[in-house]
C-alpha positions as CSV (number, residue, x, y, z in Angstrom):
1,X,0.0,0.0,0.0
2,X,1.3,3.4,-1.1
3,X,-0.1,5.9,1.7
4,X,1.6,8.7,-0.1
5,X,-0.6,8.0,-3.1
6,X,-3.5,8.3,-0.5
7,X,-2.3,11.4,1.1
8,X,-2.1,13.0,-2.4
9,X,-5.4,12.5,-3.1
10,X,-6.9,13.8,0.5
11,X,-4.2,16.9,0.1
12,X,-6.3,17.0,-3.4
13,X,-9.8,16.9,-1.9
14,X,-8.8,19.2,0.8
15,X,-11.6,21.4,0.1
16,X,-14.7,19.3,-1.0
17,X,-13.5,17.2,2.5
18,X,-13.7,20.5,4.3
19,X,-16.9,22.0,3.1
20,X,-18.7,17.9,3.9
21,X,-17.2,18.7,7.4
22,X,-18.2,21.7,8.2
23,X,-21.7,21.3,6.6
24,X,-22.1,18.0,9.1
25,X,-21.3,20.0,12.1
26,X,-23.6,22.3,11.3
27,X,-26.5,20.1,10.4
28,X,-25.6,17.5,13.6
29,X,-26.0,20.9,15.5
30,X,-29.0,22.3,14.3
31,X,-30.6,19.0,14.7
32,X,-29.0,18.3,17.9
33,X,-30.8,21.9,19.5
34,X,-34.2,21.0,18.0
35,X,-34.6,17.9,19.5
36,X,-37.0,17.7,22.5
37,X,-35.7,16.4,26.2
38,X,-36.6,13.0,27.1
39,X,-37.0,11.9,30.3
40,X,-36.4,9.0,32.4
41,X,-37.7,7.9,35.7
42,X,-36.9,4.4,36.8
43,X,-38.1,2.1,39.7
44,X,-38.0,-1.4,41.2
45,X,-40.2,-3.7,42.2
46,X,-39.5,-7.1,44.6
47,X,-41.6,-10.0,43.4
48,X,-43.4,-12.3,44.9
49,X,-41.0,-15.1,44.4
50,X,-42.4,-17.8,46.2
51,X,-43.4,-20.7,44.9
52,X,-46.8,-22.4,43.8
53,X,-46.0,-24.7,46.7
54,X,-47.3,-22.4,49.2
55,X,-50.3,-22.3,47.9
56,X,-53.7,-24.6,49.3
57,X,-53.4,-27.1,47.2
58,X,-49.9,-28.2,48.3
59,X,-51.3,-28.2,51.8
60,X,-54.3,-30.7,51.0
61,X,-53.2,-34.1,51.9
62,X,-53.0,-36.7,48.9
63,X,-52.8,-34.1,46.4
64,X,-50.0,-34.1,44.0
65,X,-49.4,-30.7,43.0
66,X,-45.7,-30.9,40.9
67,X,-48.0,-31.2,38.0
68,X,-49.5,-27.4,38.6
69,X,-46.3,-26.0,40.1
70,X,-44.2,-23.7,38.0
71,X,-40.3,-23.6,38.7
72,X,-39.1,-20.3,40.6
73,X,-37.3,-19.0,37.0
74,X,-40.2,-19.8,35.1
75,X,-42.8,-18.4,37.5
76,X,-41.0,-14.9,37.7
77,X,-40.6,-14.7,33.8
78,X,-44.6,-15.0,33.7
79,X,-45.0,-12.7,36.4
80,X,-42.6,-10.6,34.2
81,X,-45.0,-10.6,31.0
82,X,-48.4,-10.4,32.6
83,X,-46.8,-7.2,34.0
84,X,-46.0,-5.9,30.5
85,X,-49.6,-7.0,29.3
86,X,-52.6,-4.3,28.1
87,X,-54.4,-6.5,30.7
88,X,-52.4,-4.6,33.4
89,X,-51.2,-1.6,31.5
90,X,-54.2,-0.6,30.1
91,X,-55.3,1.5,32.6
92,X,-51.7,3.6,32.6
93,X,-51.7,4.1,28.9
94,X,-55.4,5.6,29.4
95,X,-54.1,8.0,31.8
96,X,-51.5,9.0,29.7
97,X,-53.6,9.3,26.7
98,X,-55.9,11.6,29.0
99,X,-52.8,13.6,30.3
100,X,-51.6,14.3,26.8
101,X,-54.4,14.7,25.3
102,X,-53.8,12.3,22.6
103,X,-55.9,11.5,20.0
104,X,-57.7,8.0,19.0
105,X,-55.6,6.9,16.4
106,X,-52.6,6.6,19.5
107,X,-51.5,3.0,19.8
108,X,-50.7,1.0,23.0
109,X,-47.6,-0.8,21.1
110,X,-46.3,2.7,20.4
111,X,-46.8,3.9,23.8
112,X,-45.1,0.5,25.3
113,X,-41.9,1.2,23.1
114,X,-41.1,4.3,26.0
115,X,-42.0,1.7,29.0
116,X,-38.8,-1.4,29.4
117,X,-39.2,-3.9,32.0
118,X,-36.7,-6.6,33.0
119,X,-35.8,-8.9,35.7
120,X,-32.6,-8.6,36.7
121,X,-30.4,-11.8,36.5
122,X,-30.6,-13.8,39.3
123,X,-33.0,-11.9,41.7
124,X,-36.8,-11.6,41.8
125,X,-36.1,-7.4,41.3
126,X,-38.3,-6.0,38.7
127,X,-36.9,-3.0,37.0
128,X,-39.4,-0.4,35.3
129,X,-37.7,2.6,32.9
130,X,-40.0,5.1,31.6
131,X,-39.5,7.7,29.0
132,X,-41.4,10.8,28.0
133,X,-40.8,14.2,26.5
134,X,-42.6,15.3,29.4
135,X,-40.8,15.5,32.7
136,X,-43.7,16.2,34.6
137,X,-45.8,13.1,33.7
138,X,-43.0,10.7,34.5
139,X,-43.8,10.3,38.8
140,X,-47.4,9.6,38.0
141,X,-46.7,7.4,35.6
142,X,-44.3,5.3,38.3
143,X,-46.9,5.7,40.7
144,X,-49.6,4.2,38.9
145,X,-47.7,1.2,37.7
146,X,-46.5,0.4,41.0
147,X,-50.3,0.9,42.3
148,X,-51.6,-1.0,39.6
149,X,-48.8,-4.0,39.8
150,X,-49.4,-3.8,44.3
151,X,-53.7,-4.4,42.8
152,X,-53.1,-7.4,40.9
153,X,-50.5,-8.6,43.4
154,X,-53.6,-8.9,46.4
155,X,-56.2,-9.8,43.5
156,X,-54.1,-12.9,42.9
157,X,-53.9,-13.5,46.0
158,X,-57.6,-12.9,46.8
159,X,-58.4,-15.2,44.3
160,X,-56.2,-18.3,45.6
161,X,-57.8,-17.6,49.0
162,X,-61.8,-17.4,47.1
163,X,-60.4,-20.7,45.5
164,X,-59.2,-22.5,48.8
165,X,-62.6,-21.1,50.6
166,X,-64.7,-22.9,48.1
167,X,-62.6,-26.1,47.5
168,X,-63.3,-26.7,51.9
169,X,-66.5,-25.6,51.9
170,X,-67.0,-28.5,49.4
171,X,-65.2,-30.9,51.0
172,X,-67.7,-29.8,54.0
């Protein structure tokens, strides 16, 4: 390789190299002062990691229960992805809508790109991230998530105690 056949030919070019130079620094800055902010709050949530064992079926006598029981990984990915559902976001994503006054062709999946959620490795921690152009809207958001994640937490648990209430009462 001859570099000072290359060298030659950016000495050559000095000026066309120059001008694309300077016309990118100015473009990258003029784009880089119109952009809005975007925010990020971010939070973490414990799961409930224990297992399916605890719950009234395990404690009936004669009842084999492996078959229903989900392994501690498993169980915490699926806690993982009904927390990411519309079944439990929904409600957020309305708020939001109703905040920013969005209109009804807004989309939940386009909304959901600004939300990330993931367990991190090797602990039953849930990590939320939220993003939004506006700074003001990213507390309530937190708030409401955790609130609505602490709401299904109980009604899950409501509903295995509804469930053990009527399996006794007909055994009675």
């Amino acid at each position: 390789i001859d570099l000072r056949e290359i060298f030659y030919y950016l000495f050559k070019g000095k000026k066309i190299i120059s001008f694309l130079g300077i016309l990118g620094l100015i473009l990258g800055g003029f784009f880089s002062l119109n952009q809005k902010n975007i925010w990020q709050g971010k939070m973490q949530i414990v799961l409930d990691s224990k297992s399916s064992n605890n719950s009234f079926l395990s404690k009936l006598p004669g009842i084999d229960t492996s078959f229903f029981t989900s392994k501690g990984d498993n169980q915490l990915k699926t806690e993982v992805e009904i927390l990411q559902s519309p079944f439990v976001l929904t409600d957020i994503f309305l708020f939001i809508k109703e905040e920013k006054n969005w209109e009804e062709n807004q989309r939940f999946n386009s909304w959901k790109s600004n939300l990330k959620v993931k367990l991190l490795p090797g602990t039953s921690v849930l990590e939320i991230a939220y993003k939004d152009t506006d700074k003001e809207l990213i507390i309530p958001v937190l708030s409401k998530i955790s609130s609505t994640y602490q709401k299904y937490s109980t009604s899950k648990k409501n509903r295995e105690i509804q469930l053990a209430l009527e399996f006794y009462q007909n055994q009675i």
